[in-house]
LUMKEFI-741602 format. One record per residue (C-alpha): chain; residue in three letters; residue number from 1; x, y, z. Coordinates in Angstrom, 2 decimals, decimal comma. Layout:
N
   chain   resn   resi        xx        yy        zz
       A    ALA    NUM         X         Y         Z
...
//
This chain:
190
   chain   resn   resi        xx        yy        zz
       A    UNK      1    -13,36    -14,76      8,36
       A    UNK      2    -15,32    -11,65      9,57
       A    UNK      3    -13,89     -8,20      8,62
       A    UNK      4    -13,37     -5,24      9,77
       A    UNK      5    -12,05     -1,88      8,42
       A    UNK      6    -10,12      0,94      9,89
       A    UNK      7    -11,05      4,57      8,90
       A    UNK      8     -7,48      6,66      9,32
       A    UNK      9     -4,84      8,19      7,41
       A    UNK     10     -1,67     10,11      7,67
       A    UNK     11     -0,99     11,47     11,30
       A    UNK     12     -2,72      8,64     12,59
       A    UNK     13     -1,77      8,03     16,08
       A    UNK     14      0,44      5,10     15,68
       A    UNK     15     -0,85      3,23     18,98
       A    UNK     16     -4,10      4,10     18,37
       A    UNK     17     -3,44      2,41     14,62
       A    UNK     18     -1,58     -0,59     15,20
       A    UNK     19     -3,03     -1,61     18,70
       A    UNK     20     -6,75     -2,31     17,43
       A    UNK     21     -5,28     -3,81     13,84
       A    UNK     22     -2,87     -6,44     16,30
       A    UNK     23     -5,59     -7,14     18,78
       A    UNK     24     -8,52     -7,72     16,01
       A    UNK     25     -6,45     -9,55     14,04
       A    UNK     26     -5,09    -12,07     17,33
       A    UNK     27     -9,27    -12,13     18,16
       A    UNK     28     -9,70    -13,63     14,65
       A    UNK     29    -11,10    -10,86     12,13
       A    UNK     30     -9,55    -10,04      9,04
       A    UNK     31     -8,51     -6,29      9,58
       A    UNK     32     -8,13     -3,86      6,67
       A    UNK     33     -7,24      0,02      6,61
       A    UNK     34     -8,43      2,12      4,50
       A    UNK     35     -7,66      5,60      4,22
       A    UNK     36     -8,54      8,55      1,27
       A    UNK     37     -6,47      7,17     -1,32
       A    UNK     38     -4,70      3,46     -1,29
       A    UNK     39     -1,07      4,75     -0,67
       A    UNK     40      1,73      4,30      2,19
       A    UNK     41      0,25      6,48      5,21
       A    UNK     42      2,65      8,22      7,59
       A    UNK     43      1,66      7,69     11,44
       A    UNK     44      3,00      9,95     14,25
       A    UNK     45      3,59      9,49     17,81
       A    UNK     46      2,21     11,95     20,24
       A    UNK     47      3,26     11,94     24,11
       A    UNK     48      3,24     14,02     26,96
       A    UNK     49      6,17     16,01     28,57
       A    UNK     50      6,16     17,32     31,64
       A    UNK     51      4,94     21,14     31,80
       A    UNK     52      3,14     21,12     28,20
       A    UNK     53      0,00     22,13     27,54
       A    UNK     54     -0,51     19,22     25,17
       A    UNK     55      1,20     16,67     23,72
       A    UNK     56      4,23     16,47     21,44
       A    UNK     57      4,40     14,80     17,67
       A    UNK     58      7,04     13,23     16,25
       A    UNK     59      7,26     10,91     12,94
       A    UNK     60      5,85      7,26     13,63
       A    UNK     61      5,81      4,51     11,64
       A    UNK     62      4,49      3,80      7,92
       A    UNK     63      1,22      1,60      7,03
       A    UNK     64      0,11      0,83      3,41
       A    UNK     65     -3,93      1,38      3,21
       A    UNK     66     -5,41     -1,70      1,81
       A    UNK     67     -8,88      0,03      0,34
       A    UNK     68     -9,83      4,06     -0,28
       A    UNK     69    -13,04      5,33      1,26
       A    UNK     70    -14,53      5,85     -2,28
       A    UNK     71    -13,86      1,41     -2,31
       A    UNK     72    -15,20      0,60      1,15
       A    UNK     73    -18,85     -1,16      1,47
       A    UNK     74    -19,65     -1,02      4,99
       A    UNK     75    -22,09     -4,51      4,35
       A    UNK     76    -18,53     -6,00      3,92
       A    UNK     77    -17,42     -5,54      7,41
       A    UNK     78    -18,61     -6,45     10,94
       A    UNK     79    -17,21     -3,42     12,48
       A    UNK     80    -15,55      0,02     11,96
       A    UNK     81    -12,69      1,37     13,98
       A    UNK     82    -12,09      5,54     13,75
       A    UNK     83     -8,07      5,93     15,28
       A    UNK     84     -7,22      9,31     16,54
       A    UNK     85     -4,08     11,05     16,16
       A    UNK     86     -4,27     13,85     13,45
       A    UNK     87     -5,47     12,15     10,77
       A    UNK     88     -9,55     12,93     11,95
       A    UNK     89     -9,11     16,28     11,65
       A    UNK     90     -9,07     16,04      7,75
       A    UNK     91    -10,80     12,69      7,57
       A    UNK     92    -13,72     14,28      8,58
       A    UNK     93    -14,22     16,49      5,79
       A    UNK     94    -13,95     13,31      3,07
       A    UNK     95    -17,40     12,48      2,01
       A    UNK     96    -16,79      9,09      1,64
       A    UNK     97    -15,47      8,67      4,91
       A    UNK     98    -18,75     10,06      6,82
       A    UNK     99    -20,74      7,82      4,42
       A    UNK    100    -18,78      4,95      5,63
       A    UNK    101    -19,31      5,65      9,05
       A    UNK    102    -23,18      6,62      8,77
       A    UNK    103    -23,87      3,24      6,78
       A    UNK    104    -22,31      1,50     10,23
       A    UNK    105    -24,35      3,27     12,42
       A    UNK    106    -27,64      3,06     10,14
       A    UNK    107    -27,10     -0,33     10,40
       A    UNK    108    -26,63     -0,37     14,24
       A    UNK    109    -22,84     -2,78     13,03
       A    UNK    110    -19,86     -1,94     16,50
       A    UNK    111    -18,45      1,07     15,78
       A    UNK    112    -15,16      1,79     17,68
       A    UNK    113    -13,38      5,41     18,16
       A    UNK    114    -10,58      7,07     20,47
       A    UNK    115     -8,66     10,40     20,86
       A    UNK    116     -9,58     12,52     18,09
       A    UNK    117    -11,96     10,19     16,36
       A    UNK    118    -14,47     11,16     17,50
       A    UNK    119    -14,22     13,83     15,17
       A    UNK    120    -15,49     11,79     12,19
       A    UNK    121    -18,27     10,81     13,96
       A    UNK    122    -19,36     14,22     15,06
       A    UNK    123    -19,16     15,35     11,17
       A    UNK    124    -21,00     12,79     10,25
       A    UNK    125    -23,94     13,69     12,67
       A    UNK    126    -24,36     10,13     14,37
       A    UNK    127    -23,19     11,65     17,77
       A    UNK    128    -26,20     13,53     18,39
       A    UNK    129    -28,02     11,69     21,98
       A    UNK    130    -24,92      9,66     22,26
       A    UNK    131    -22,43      8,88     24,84
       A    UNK    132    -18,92      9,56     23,68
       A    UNK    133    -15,48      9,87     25,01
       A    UNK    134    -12,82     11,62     22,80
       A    UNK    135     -9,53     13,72     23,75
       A    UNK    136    -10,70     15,53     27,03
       A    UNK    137    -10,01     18,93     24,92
       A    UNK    138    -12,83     17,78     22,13
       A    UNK    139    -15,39     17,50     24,73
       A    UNK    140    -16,78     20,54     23,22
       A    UNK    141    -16,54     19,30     19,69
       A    UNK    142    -18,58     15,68     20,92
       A    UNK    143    -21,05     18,29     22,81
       A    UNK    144    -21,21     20,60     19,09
       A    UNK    145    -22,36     17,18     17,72
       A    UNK    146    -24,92     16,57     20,21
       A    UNK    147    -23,83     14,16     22,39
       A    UNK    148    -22,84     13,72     25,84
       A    UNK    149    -19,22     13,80     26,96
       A    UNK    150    -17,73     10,88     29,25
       A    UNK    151    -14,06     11,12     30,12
       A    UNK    152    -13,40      7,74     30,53
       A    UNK    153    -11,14      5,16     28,57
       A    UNK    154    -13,94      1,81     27,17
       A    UNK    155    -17,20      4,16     26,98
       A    UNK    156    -19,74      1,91     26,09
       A    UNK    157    -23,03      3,43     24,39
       A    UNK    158    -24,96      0,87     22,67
       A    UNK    159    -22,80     -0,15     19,11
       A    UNK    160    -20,49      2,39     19,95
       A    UNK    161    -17,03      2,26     21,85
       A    UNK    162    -14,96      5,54     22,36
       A    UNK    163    -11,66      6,15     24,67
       A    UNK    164     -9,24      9,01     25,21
       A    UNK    165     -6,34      8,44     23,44
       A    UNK    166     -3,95      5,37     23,57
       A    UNK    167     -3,33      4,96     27,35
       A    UNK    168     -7,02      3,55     27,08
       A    UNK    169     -6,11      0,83     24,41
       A    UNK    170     -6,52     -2,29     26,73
       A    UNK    171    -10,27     -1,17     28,19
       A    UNK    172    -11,02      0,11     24,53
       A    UNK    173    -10,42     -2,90     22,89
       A    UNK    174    -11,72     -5,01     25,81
       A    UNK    175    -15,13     -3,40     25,69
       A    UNK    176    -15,42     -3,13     21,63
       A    UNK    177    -14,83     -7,25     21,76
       A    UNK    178    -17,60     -7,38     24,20
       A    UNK    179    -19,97     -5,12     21,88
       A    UNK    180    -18,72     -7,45     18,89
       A    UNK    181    -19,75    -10,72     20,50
       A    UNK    182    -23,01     -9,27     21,73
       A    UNK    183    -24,03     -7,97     18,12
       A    UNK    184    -23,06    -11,77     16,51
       A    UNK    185    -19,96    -10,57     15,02
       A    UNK    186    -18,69    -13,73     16,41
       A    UNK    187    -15,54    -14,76     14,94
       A    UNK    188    -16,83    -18,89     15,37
       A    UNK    189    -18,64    -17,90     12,00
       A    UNK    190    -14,79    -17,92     10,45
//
């Protein structure tokens, strides 16, 4: 069965966690997260109230991480998925984690990213020329990476997938199935 591995840790977005790991897992991959250390990870819920400037957090559910960054070889999996919530904000300073995700884009392998993932992405320096969508409020971080900003939910730039946040979960995951097929990261192979 193909795999593929989830980059996230605590203050994950919960949705933005659990929808992709459900919807891979129902499309026939084997799904694994892995976050900085193999531990129980703490997710959060964000949402919007009427007459904030941004969202609101609260304490989501708990996840154990299969795999640390320092364990992950990207020639094991099909596919990378970056969550957003919190959790890319100090992702993206872990070596290992930008190693994992330049490996998958060296290697041209469906990369997938929403809401504040594409934070990871931008630290790693594979944005630069690429189409991304992110948070609407990071378009300035995506643009400080050198790529192009597209507020839209299912972004598709050639490997890579981005969305908003977790409204977009159904396009996101639509279009990053699409990109999967297209690359031969068929699950018929299971």
């Amino acid at each position: 069965m193909p795999k593929i591995v989830i980059l996230t840790g605590d203050a994950a977005e919960t949705l933005e966690v659990f929808y992709p790991y459900h919807r891979l897992q129902e499309a026939g991959y084997e799904v694994h997260i892995a976050a900085p250390e193999k531990r129980k990870l703490q997710f959060v819920v964000h949402d919007f109230v009427d007459g904030f400037d941004t969202y609101t957090e609260k304490p989501g559910h708990t996840w154990d991480a299969d795999i640390a960054f320092a364990d992950v070889v990207a020639g094991d999996y099909v596919a990378v998925v970056v969550p957003g919530g919190r959790a890319p904000e100090y992702i993206r300073n872990n070596e290992e984690a930008k190693r994992i995700v330049r490996e998958f884009f060296a290697a041209d392998a469906p990369v997938a990213a929403t809401c504040h993932g594409p934070l990871l992405l931008a630290a790693a320096g594979v944005l630069a020329g690429r189409t991304s969508s992110a948070y609407p409020e990071l378009a300035i971080d995506v643009e400080l990476g050198g790529g192009v900003f597209e507020n839209g939910g299912g972004v598709v730039d050639g490997n890579l997938v981005t969305a908003r946040a977790w409204p977009d979960n159904g396009t996101w995951m639509k279009a990053f199935l699409e990109v999967l097929d297209a690359a031969g990261a068929s699950r018929a192979a299971a």
